[in-house]
SEZA-446793 format. One line per 2 residues: their letters; for each residue x, y, z of C-alpha. Coordinates in steps of 0.5 Angstrom, whole numbers, plus 500, padded with zeros to 3 digits. Example, Ala and Ser with C-alpha at 12.3 -4.5 7.8 and 13.67 -1.06 7.14 Angstrom:
as = 525:491:516; 527:498:514
//
This chain:
xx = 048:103:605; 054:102:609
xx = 060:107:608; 066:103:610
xx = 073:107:611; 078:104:605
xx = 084:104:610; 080:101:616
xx = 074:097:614; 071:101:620
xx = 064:104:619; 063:110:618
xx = 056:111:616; 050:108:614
xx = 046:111:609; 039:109:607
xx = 039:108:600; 033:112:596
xx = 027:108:592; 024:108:585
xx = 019:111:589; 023:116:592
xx = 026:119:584; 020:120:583
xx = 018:125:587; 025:127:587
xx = 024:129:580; 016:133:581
xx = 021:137:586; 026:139:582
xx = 021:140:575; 018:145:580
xx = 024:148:582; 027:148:575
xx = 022:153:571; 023:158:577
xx = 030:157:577; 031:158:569
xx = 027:164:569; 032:169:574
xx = 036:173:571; 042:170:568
xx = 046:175:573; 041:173:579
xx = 043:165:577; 050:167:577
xx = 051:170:584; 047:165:586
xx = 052:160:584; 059:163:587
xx = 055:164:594; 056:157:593
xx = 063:157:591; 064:161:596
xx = 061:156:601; 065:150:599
xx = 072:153:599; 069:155:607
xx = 069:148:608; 075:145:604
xx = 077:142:609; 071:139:612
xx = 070:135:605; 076:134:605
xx = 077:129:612; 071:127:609
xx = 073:124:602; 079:121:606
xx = 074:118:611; 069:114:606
xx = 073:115:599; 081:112:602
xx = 083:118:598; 090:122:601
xx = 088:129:605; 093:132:600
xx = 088:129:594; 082:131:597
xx = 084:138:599; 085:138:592
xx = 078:135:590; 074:140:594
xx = 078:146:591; 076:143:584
xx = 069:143:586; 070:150:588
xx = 073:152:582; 068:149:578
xx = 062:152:580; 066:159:580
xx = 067:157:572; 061:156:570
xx = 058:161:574; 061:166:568
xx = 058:163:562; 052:163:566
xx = 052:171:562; 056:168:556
xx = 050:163:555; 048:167:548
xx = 045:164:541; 046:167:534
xx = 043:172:530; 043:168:523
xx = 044:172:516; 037:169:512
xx = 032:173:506; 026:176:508
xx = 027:177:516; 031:176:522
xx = 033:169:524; 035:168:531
xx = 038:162:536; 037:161:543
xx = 039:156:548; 033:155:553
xx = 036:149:559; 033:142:558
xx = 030:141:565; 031:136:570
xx = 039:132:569; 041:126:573
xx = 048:126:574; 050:118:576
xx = 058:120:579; 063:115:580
xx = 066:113:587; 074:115:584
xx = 074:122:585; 067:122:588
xx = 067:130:589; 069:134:582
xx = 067:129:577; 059:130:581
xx = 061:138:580; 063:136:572
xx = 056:136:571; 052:139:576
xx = 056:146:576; 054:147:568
xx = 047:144:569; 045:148:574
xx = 050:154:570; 044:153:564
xx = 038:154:568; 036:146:570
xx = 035:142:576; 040:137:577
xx = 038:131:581; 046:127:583
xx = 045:119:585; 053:118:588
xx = 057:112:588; 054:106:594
xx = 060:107:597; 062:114:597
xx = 055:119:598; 057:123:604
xx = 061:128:600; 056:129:596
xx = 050:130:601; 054:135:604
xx = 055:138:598; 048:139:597
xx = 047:142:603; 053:147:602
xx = 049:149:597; 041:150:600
xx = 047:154:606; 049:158:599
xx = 041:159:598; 041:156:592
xx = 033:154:591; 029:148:595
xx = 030:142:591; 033:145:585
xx = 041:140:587; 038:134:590
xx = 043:127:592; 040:121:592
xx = 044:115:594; 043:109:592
xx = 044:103:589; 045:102:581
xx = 039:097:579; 034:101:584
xx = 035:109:583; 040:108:578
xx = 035:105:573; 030:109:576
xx = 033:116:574; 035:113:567
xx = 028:111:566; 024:116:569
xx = 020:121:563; 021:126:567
xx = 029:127:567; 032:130:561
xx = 039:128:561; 044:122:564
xx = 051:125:565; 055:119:568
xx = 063:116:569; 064:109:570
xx = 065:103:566; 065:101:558
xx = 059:096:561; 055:100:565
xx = 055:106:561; 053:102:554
xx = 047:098:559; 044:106:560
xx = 046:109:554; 041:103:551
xx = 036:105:556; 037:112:555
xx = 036:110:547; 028:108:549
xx = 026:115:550; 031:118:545
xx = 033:121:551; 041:126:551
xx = 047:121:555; 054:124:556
xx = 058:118:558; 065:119:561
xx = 068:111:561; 073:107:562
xx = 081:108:560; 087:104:559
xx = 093:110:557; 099:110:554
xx = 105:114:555; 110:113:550
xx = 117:114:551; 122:116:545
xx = 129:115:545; 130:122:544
xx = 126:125:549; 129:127:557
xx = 130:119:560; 129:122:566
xx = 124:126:567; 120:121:563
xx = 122:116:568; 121:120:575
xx = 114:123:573; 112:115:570
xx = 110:112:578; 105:117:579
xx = 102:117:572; 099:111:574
xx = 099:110:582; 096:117:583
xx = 089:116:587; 092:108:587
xx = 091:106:580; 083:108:581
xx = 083:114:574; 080:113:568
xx = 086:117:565; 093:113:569
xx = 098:111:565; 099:104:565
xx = 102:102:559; 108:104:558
xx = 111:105:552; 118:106:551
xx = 123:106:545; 127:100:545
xx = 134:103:544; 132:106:551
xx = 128:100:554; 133:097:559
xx = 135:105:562; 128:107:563
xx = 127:101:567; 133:102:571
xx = 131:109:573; 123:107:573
xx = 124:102:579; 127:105:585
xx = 122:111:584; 116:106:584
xx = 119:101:590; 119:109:594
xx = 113:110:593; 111:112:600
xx = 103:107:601; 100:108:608
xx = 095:111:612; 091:118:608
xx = 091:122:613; 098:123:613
xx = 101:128:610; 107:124:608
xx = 103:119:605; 102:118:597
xx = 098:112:595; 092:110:599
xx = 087:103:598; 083:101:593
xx = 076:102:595; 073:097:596
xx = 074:088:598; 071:087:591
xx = 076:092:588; 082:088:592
xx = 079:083:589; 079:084:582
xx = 086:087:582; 089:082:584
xx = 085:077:578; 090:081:573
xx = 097:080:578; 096:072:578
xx = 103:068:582; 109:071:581
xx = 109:075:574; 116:079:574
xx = 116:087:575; 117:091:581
xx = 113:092:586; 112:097:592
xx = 110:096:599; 103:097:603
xx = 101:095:610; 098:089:611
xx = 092:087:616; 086:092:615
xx = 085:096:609; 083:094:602
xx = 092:095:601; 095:094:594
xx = 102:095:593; 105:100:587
xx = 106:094:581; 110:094:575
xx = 109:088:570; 115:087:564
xx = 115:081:559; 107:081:557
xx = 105:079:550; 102:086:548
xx = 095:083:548; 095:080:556
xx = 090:082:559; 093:086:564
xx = 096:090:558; 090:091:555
xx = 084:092:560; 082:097:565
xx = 085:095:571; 083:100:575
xx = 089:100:581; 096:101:582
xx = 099:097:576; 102:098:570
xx = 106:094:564; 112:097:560
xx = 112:094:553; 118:096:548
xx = 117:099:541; 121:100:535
xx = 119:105:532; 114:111:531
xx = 109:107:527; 110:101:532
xx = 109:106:538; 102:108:536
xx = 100:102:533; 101:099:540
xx = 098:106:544; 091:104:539
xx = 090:096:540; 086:097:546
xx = 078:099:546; 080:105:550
xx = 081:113:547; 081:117:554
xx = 087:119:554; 095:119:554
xx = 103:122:554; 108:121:550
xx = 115:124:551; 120:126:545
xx = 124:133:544; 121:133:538
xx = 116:137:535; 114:134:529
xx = 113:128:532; 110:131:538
xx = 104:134:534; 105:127:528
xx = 104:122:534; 099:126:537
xx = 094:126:531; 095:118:531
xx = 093:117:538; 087:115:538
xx = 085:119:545; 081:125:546
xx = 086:128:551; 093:127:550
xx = 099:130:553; 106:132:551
xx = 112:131:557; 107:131:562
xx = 101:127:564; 096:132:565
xx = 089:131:561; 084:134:567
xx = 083:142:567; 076:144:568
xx = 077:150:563; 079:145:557
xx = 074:140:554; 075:132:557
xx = 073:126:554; 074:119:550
xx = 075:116:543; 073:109:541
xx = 069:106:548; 072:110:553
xx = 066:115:552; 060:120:548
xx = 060:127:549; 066:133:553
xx = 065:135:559; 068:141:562
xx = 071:148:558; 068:154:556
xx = 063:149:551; 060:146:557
xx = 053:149:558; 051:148:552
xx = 051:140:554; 046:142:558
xx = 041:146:553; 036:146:547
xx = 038:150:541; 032:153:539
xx = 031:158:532; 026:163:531
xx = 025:166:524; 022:173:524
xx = 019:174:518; 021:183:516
xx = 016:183:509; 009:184:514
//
């Protein structure tokens, strides 16, 4: 597999691209390293895991250059992502010694839970934020006591190659954290279908989630899907005009667009329409797009020529809105797009198109607001923006999203739960319930009448 750098289109490395063959031994490895694994001492596992926190944060900077090489992200995102990785490593390294059972009142005895680890865990990540959203899954896996086998995205497996390195330097087991890249259809299929993986953690899209959900259902085997996206953020009459405009480019520009959580519908009150617009538009015209090294830069590619490709699909002639600018030649370039005047239901108003574009839509009213916020297939995620608390709390028990915020666009913390409503997603990953997602609850009945 060829890596190639989103802002250059030069290679960066070329990676060979695992077999079916090659999971299956993969898997053998990581079962044996699993049961030695799960037998330490929970202490022992913990330590374990923040020797390799602490081998990660040496290396922030590193990983860093190394995400925006192969991933186009901006050096001061990518810095960003790896102290993530950091964090969540020394996160759930402390609930290795919280992972308890229950001791359950019953007649006649004794009745006790424990949550035993599943096994072997294939974690599929996602090439948008290749480095924390791989660490979604395999920090609390390895936390639980299983073995996790991570398959990145073909277009960004050099970050987490040198992750499981970091981690065999921090002195975690042989082959208890192995990558294997490759493409979907040949290691992919191969991890979902093998017997002797346990779970599927993956983030990507609606479709290709529900093809392994499907494949995962032939083995009755447990699948935690983080999927697509397409958020709203709603602005009320009422609410501070602008803070909500100068927060609202980044929102859906952050990492160009490629975040299943940007908010590209926005949503605002009629009577306050044509004003959030007048102040919106100098703030996404100023958005600085360009090289990601540079410190200064705030957006960077999309990821790759096909990405291009299919935003471009959803921005067809000259709609109206505003636009940015990006550099042109080289590079997989879009510009900050904001669209107005779409019916409601146009595809860019309700699909994911996952790059740096938007449409504002007016509503009338609460009601119109959250009916407009739920006509999408999507729950991920969404803001809204009032100074009043009871709509605050009304609006936010209407949307249907699994994470919304309120004036502010924040929906990822690695100590809270995340995950979607509707076809955005099944389970939560991240917060103080996130090894539990990685276990078995067993119950033993002690009988105290013998």
């Amino acid at each position: 597999m060829t890596v190639l750098n989103p802002a250059t289109e030069e290679v960066v490395a070329t990676v060979p691209g695992a077999t079916a063959a090659d999971v299956d031994r993969a898997v053998t490895r990581a079962a044996a390293a699993q049961r030695g694994w799960a037998a330490l001492a929970p202490a022992d596992r913990a330590r374990a895991l923040r020797r390799f926190a602490a081998t990660v944060d040496a290396r922030i900077g590193e990983l860093a250059a190394l995400e925006v090489r192969e991933a186009g992200h901006t050096i001061g995102n990518a810095r960003w992502e790896a102290g993530n990785v950091r964090d969540l490593l020394d996160y759930a390294a402390g609930g290795v010694e919280r992972l308890t059972g229950r001791q359950i009142p019953v007649p006649g005895g004794i009745d006790l839970t424990i949550l035993e680890p599943l096994g072997v865990i294939g974690v599929i990540a996602p090439w948008n934020f290749p480095m924390p959203i791989a660490a979604w899954g395999v920090a609390p896996a390895l936390a639980a006591g299983n073995a996790v086998l991570l398959k990145p995205a073909e277009t960004t497996p050099l970050t987490a190659l040198r992750l499981a390195g970091l981690g065999r330097e921090a002195g975690l087991p042989e082959h208890l954290f192995q990558v294997l890249p490759g493409t979907g259809p040949v290691a992919g299929d191969a991890l979902v279908a093998h017997p002797g993986v346990a779970k599927i953690v993956f983030t990507g899209s609606t479709r290709v989630g529900k093809a392994i959900m499907a494949k995962c259902a032939a083995r009755v085997k447990r699948v935690t899907l983080e999927l697509g996206g397409k958020s709203p953020n709603i602005v009320f009459a009422d609410a501070d005009i602008e803070a909500a405009a100068a927060s609202a480019p980044m929102a859906f520009l952050d990492n160009s667009g490629q975040d299943c959580c940007a908010r590209t519908r926005i949503l605002v009150q009629d009577t306050v329409y044509d004003r959030f617009l007048e102040l919106l538009a100098p703030g996404i015209e100023a958005v600085r797009v360009g090289d990601p090294a540079d410190e200064r830069t705030q957006m960077g590619p999309l990821i790759s020529r096909a990405q291009l490709d299919r935003v471009r699909g959803y921005v067809p002639g000259e709609l109206p809105g505003v636009r940015g600018d990006c550099p042109t030649g080289p590079g997989f370039w879009f510009p900050p797009t904001l669209l107005t005047g779409l019916a409601p239901d146009a595809p860019a108003a309700v699909e994911e198109v996952f790059g740096p574009v938007a449409v504002v839509l007016p509503f009338t009213d609460e009601d119109d607001a959250v009916r407009l916020a739920n006509a999408t297939e999507y729950g991920l995620s969404g803001s809204l923006w009032t100074r009043d608390l009871g709509r605050a709390l009304r609006v936010s028990r209407a949307v249907a999203a699994g994470n919304l915020s309120v004036n502010s666009h924040s929906s990822v913390r690695y100590w809270t739960p995340f995950g979607g409503y509707k076809q955005s997603g099944l389970g939560r990953e991240l917060g103080p319930d996130a090894l539990t997602a990685f276990t078995e609850t067993k119950n033993i009945f002690l009988s105290t009448e013998v």
